[in-house]
N, C-alpha and C positions, 0 to 999 in steps of 0.2 A: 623823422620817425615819431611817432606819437602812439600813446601805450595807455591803456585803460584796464586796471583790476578786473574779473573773472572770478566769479565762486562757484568750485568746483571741488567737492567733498575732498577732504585728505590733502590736498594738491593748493598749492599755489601756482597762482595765471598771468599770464601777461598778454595784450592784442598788441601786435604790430602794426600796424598801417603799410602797405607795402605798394611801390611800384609794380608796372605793365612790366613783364618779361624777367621775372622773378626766378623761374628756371627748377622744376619739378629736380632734373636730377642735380643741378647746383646744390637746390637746398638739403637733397640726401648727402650728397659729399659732403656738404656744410655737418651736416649733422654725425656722417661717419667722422670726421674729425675731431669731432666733442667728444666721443666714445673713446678715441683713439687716445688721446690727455688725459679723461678725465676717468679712472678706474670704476667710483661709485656709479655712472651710467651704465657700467659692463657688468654690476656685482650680479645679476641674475640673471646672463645670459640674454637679454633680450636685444637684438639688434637696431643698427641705426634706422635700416632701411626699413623694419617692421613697427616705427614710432613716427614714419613722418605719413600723414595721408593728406593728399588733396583734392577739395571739393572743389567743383563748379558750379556756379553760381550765376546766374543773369547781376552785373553791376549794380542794380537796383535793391538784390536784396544780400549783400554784402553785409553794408553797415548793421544788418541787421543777425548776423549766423554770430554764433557761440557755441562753445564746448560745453554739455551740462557733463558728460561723464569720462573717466576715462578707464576702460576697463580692464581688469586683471593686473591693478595694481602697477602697470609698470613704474620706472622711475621718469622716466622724461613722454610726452607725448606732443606734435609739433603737428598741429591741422592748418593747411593754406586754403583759405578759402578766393579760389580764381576767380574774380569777375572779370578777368579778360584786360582792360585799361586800368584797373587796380584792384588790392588786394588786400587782405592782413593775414595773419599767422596769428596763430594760437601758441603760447607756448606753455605747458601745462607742467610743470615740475613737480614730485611727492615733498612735501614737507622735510622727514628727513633726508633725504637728497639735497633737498637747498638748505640745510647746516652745515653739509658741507661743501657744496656747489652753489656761491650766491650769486644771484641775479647779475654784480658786478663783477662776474669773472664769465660765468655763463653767456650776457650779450656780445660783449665784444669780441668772446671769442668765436661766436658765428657769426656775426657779422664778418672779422677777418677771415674766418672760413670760408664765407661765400665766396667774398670778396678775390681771392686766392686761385677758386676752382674755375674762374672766366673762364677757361679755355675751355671747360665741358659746352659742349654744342648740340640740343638735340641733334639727333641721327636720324636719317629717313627709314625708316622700313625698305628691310633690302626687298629688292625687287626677284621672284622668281626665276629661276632661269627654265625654260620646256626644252 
């Protein structure tokens, strides 16, 4: 994993460097789980699943995407940017949030969140029945 600072008004950042098959709804689980421990992400109401978004990306331009904003204040914000064979994550914290949620309580515990949720399997789109 390798991580590079992000300046992003209010907010402190962190990039992830992420492997192929990273898993859209892993990393919601992942992230409803932080929610789920950690009260200061629930204090306003904003959900896990309404903070993670993920972009796609041709691999080429990857190493190049960043967060400049994140809007309406929430406290965590979590952008994957998918090139498909690899990836990173944005993780966008508000300041007073990470006084009380720091970076070393905050990674590992998604990391172990993801890590946890394996069994989430994309699901095909069910198929119509006529």
């Amino acid at each position: 994993m390798s991580t590079r600072p992000v300046a992003i008004a209010g907010y402190e950042s962190m990039t992830i460097q992420v492997r192929a098959g990273l898993g859209e709804r892993r990393l919601v689980a992942a992230v409803r789980s932080l929610f789920v421990r950690h009260e200061v992400l629930r204090a306003e109401g904003v959900t896990a699943d309404s903070c993670v978004h993920r972009v796609v990306l041709p691999p080429s331009l990857v190493p190049l995407a960043a967060v400049e904003d994140v809007p309406g204040g929430v406290p965590l914000r979590v952008v994957w940017f998918d090139g498909g064979a690899s990836g990173r994550i944005v993780l966008a914290l508000r300041r007073d949030v990470l006084a009380r949620l720091p970076w070393r309580v905050l990674l590992p515990g998604l990391v172990s969140a993801w890590s946890a949720s394996s069994h989430l399997r994309a699901r095909p789109a069910p198929v119509p029945v006529a």
